[in-house]
C-alpha positions as CSV (number, residue, x, y, z in Angstrom):
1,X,-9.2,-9.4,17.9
2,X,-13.0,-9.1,17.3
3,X,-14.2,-5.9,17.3
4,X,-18.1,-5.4,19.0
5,X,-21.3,-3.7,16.8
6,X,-23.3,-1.0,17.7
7,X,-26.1,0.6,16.8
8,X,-25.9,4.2,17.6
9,X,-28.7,7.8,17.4
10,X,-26.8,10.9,17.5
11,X,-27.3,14.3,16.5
12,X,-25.7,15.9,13.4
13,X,-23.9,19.9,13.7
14,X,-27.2,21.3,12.3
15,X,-29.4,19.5,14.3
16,X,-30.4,16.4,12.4
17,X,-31.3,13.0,14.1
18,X,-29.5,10.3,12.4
19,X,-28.8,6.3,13.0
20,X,-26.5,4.0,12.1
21,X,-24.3,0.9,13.0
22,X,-20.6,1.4,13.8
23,X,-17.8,-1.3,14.4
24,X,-15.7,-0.5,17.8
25,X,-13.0,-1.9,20.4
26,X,-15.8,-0.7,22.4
27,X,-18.8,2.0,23.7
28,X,-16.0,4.4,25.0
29,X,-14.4,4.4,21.6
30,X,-17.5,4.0,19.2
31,X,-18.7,7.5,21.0
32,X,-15.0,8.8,20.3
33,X,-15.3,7.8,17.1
34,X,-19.1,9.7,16.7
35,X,-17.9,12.7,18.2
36,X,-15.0,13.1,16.1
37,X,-17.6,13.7,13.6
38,X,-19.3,16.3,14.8
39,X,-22.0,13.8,16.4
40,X,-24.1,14.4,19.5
41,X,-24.5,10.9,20.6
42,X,-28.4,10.1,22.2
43,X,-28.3,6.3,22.2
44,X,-25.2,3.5,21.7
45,X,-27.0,0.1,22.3
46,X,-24.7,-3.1,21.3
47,X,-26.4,-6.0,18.9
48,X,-24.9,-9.0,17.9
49,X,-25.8,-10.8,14.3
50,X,-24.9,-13.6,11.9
51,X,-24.7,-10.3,8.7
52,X,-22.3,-8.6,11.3
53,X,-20.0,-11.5,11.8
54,X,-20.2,-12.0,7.8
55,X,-19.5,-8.5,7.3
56,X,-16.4,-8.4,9.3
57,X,-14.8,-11.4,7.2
58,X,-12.0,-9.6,5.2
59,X,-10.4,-11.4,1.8
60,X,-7.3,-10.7,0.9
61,X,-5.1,-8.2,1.7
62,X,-6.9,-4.6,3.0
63,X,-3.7,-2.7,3.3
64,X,-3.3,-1.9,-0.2
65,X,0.1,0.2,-1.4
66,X,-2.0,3.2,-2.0
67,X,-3.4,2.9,1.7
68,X,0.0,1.8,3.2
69,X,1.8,4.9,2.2
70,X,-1.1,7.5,3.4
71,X,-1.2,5.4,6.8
72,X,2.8,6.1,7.5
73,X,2.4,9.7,6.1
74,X,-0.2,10.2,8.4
75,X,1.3,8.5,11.5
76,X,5.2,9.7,10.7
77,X,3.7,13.6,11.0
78,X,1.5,12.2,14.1
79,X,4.9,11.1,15.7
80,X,6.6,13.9,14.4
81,X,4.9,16.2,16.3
82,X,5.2,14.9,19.4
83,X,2.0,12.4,19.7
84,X,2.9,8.8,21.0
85,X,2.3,6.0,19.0
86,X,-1.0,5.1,21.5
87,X,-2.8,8.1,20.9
88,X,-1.2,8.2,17.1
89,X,-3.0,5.1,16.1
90,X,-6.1,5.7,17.9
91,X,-6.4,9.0,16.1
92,X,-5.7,7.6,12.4
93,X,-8.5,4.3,13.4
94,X,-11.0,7.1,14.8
95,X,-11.0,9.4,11.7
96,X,-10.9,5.8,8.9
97,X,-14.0,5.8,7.0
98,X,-13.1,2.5,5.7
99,X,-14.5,-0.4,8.3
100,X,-11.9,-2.5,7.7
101,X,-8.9,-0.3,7.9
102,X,-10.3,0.8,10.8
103,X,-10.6,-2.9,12.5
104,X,-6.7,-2.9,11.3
105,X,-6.1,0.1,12.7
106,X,-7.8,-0.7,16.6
107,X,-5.8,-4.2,16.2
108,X,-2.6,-2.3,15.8
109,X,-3.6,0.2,19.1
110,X,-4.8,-3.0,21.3
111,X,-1.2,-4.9,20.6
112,X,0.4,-1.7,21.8
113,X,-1.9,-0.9,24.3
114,X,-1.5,-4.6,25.9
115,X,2.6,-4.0,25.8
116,X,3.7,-4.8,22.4
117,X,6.3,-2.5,20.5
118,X,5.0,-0.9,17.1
119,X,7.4,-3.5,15.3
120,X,5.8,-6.2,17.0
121,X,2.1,-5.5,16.3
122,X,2.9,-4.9,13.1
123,X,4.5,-8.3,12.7
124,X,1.5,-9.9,13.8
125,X,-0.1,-8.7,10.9
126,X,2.4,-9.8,8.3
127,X,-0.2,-10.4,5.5
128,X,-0.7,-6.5,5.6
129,X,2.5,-5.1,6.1
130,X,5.7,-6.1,4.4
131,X,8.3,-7.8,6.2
132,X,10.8,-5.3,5.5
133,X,9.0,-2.3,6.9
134,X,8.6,-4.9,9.8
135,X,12.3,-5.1,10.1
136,X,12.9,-1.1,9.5
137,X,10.7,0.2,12.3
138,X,12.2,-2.1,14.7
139,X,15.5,-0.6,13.5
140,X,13.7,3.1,14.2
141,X,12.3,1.9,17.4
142,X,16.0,0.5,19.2
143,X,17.8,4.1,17.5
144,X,15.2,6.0,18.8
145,X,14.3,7.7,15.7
146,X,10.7,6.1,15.0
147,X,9.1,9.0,13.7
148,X,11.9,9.8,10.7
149,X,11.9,6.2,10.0
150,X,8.3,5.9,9.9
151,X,8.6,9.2,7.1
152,X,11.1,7.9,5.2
153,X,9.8,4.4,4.6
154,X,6.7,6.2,3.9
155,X,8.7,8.0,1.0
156,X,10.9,4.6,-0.1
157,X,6.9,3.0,-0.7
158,X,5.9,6.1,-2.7
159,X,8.9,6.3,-5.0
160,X,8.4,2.4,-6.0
161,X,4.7,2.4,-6.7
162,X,5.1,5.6,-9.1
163,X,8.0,3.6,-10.4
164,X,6.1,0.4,-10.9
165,X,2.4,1.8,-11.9
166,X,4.5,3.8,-14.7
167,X,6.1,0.7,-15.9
168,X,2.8,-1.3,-15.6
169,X,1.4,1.9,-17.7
170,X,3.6,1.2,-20.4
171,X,3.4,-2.2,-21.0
172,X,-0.2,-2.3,-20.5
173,X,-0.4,1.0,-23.2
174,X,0.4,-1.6,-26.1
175,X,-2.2,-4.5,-25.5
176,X,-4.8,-1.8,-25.0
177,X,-4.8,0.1,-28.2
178,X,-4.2,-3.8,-29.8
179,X,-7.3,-5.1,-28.3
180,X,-9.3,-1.8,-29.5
181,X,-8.2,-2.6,-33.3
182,X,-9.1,-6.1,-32.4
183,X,-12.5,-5.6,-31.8
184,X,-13.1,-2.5,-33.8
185,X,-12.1,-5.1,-37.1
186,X,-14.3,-8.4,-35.5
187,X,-17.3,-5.8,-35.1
188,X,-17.0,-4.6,-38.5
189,X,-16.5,-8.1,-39.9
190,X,-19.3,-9.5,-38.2
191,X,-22.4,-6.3,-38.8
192,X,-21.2,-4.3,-41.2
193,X,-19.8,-6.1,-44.4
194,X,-22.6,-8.7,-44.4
195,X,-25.0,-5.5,-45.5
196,X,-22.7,-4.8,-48.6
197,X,-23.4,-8.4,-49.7
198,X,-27.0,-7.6,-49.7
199,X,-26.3,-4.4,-51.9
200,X,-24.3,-6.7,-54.5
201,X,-26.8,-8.8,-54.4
202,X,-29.7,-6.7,-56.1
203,X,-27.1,-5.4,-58.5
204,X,-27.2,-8.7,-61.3
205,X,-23.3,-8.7,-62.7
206,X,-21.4,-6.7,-60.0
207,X,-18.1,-8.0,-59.2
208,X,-17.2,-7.2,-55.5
209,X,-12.9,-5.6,-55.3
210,X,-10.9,-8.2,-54.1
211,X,-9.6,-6.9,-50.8
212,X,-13.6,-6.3,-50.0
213,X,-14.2,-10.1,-50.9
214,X,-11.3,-11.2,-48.7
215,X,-13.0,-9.1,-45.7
216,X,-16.0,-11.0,-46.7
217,X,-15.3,-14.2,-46.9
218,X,-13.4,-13.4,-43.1
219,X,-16.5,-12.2,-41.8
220,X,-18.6,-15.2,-42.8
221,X,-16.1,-17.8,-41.3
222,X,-15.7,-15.5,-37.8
223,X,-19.0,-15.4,-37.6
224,X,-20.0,-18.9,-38.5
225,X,-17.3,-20.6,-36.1
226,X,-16.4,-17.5,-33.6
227,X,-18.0,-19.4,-30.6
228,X,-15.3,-22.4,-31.1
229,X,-13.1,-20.1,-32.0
230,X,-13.0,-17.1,-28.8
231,X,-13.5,-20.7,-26.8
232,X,-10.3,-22.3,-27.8
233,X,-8.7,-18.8,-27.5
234,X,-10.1,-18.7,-24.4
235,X,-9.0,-22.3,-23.3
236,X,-5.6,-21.8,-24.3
237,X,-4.9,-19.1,-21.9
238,X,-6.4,-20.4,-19.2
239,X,-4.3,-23.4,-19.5
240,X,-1.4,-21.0,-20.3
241,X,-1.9,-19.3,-17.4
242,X,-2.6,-22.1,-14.7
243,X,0.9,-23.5,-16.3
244,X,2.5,-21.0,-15.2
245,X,1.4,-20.5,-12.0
246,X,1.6,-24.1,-10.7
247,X,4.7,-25.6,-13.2
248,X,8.0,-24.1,-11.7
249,X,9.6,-25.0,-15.1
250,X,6.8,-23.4,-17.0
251,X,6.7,-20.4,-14.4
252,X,10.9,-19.7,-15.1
253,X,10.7,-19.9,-19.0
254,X,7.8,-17.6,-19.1
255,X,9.9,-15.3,-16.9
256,X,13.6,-15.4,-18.9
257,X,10.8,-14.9,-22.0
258,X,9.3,-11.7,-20.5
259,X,13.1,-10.4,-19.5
260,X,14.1,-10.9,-23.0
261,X,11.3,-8.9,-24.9
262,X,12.6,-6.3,-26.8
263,X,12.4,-2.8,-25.0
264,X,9.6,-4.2,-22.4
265,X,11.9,-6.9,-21.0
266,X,14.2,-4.3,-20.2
267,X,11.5,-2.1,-18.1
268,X,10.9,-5.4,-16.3
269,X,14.5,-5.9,-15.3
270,X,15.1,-1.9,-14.1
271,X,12.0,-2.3,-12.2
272,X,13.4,-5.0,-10.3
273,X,17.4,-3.7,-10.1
274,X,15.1,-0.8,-8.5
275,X,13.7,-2.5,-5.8
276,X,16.9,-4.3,-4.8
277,X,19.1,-1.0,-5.0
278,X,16.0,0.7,-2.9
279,X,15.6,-2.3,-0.4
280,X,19.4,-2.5,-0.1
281,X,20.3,1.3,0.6
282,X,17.2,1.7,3.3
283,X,18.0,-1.6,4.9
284,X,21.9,-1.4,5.0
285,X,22.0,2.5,5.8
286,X,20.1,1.7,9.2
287,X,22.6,-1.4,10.4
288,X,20.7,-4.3,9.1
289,X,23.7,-7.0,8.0
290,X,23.6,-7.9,4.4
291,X,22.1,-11.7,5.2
292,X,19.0,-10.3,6.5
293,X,18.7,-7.6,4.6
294,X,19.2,-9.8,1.1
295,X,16.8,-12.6,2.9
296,X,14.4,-10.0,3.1
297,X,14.7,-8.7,0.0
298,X,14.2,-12.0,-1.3
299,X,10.6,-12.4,-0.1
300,X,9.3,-8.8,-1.4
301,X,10.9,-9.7,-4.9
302,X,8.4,-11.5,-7.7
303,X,10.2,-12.5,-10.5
304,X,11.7,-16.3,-10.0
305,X,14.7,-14.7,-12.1
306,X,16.1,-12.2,-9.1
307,X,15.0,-14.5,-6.4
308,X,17.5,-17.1,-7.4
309,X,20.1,-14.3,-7.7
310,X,19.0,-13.4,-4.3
311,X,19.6,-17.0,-3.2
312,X,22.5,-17.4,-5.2
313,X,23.9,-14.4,-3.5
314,X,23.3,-15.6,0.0
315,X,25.2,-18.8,-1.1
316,X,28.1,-17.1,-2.2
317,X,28.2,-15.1,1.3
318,X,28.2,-18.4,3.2
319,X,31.4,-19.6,1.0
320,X,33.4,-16.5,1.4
321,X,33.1,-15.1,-2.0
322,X,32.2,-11.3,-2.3
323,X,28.6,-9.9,-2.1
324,X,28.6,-8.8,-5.8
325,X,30.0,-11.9,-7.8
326,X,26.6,-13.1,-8.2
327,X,25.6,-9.8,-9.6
328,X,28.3,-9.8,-12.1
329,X,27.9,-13.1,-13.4
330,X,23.8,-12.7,-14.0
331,X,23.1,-11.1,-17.3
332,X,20.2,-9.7,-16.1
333,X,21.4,-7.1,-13.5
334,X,22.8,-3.9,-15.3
335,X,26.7,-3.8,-15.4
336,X,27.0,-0.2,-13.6
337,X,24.9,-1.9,-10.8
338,X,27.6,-4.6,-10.5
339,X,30.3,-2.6,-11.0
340,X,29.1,-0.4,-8.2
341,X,28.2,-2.5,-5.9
342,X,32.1,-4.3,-6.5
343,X,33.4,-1.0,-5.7
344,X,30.9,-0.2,-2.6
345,X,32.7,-4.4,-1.3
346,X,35.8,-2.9,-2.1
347,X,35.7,0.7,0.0
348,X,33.0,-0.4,2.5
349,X,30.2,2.3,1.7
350,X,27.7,-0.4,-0.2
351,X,24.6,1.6,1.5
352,X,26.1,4.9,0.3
353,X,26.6,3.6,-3.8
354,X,23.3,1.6,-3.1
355,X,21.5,4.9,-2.3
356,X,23.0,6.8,-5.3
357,X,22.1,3.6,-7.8
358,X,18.8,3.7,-6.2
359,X,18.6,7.6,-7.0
360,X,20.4,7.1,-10.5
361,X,18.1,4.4,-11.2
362,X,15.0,6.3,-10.7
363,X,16.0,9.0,-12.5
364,X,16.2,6.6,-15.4
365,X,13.3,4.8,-15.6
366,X,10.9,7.9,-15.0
367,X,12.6,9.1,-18.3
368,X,12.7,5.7,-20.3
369,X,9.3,4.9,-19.7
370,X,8.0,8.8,-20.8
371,X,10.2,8.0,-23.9
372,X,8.7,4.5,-24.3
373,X,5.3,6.1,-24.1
374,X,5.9,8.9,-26.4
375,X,7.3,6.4,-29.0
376,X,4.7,3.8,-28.8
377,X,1.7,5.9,-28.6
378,X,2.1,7.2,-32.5
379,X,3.1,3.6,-33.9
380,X,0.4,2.2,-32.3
381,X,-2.1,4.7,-33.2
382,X,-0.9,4.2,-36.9
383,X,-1.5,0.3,-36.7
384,X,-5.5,1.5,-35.4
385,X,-6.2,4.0,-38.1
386,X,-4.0,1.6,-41.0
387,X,-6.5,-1.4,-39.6
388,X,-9.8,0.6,-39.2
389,X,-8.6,2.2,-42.8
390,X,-8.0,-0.4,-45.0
391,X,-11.3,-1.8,-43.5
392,X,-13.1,1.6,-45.0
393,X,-11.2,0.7,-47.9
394,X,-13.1,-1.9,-48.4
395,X,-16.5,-0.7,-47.8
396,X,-15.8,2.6,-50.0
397,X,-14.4,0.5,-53.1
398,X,-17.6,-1.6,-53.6
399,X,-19.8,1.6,-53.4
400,X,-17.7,3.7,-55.7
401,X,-17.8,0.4,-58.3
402,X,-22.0,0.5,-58.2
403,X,-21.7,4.1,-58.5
404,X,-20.1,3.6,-62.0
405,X,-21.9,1.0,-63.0
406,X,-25.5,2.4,-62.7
């Protein structure tokens, strides 16, 4: 759906002519949309351009997580309080700032408004909305409990993008304060030990310290080759990184590498034991069969690692064997989550022990990674100030010698 331009005059609250260009399903909802603001609308003419089309043109995804979990807060306490879905949506597109959430949001109300359910508008829009929200409103929309589910997927997205921007947080803490050192030393190498071979120079006779000649003699060689150098660095992980994206081989060693890092690798597989014990417990609690729910689950899942458990999983099902022998044989999925979910086969309450894994499991990781981040941040702060240090080190000791030679 193409929404129209307008151009628009209207009057501000305190009296103040102002003009502008809005984006609409049409004139009755462009001046909906004005007086929503506070607008006295004088003029609403619609224009058609080549920079109008161009601006419409959306890459990539708009519906980002941050957005995606405001826009079912929002809507779940529209529904909540008795507002249809209709007016719900046409509400939440008339008060978005943002042009293209709003275009998003008017798609989502036409679908509906032509005879569509929610579920189905919002599965015309797949590359915004995950399939598995798909799959749960539909669920809400046949039990007649929209607005709840709505709310509740609204907290499931919340609790696994504080889960996952902590983890990120972590890991990205380490490379950070790395790259700092990094440049801090290549800076000094480069502008400020050169000067203290100038000094020496004047000085006939003076020895430079060894440790200040090493620095030196790095300095010289990083600047007279850092351009091949930083190139070949750069080359390398470019290639490293177009490897893995387009080899499959390439792509599953660097993944088993990353799950079998020391303390990090073990962030990496919580974070995704989260999102299966999450997924599972939402999807199974509201009547979706395993199959589905596990197939789902499979295409919201990044790591090549769990998607072939996923699949391996789904093959076992078809063969008769139990739901969790995949999950005990992979030595990547957490032996209380296996055991559990043996137990959960075993009495039939898998969304109920999926739920309390879920809850156990986020528990957890908000505590790990607060621990990881309390014990990194001093070792790494001693590697910066032992770097930057010895580095002083070297400038002092050469000033210190002239000082007792003169």
């Amino acid at each position: 759906m193409e929404l129209r331009n307008f151009k628009f005059t209207a009057t501000t609250a305190d009296g103040k002519t102002i003009k502008g260009r809005l984006e609409a399903l049409n004139k009755t909802v462009c001046v909906k949309y004005l007086q929503a603001k506070n607008y006295t609308v004088k003029n609403i003419t619609e224009y058609s351009s080549l920079i109008a089309k161009l601006n419409s043109i959306t890459i990539g995804k708009v519906m980002t997580d941050k957005y995606l979990i405001f826009f079912l807060k929002q809507l779940g306490s529209l529904l909540t309080a008795g507002v249809n879905i209709m007016t719900a949506l046409e509400l939440l597109a008339l008060q978005q700032e943002n042009r293209h959430l709003r275009k998003l949001y008017f798609e989502l109300y036409q679908q509906v408004y032509n005879g569509f359910s929610f579920s189905k508008a919002l599965s015309k829009q797949q590359k915004e909305f995950p399939s598995m929200l798909i799959q749960m409103i539909e669920i809400g929309e046949l039990s007649g409990d929209l607005p709840g589910t709505v709310l509740k997927m609204a907290d499931y997205y919340e609790r696994q993008m504080k889960i996952s921007q902590g983890i990120k947080s972590a890991m990205r803490m380490p490379i950070i304060y790395l790259v700092a050192a990094l440049l801090i030393a290549v800076g000094m190498l480069i502008f400020v030990f050169p000067n203290i071979t100038n000094l020496f120079a004047s000085f006939e006779g003076a020895e430079l310290p060894g440790i200040t000649q090493f620095f030196l003699d790095a300095g010289e060689f990083t600047a007279r080759y850092a351009l091949p150098l930083f190139g070949t660095l750069f080359v390398i992980i470019v290639i490293i990184l177009l490897l893995n994206k387009y080899v499959p081989k390439v792509h599953y060693a660097f993944s088993v590498f990353m799950l079998n890092l020391p303390i990090f690798g073990k962030l990496t597989q919580m974070n995704n034991q989260i999102m299966i014990a999450n997924s599972l417990s939402q999807m199974l609690s509201r009547g979706i069969n395993s199959v589905k729910a596990l197939n789902t689950i499979k295409g919201l899942l990044t790591n090549v690692i769990y998607k072939e458990l996923i699949t391996k999983t789904l093959t076992y099902i078809e063969d008769g064997k139990p739901f969790s022998k995949a999950f005990q044989e992979s030595k990547y999925i957490d032996s209380i989550m296996a055991k559990m979910m043996n137990t959960g086969e075993k009495t039939g309450e898998i969304p109920k022990l999926m739920e309390n894994l879920s809850t156990y499991y986020n528990g957890v990781s908000e505590l790990r990674v607060e621990q990881l981040k309390n014990a990194i941040q001093p070792i790494l702060l001693i590697i910066v100030y032992a770097i930057v240090g010895v580095m002083m080190l070297a400038i002092m000791l050469p000033m210190l010698s002239l000082g007792g030679q003169i």
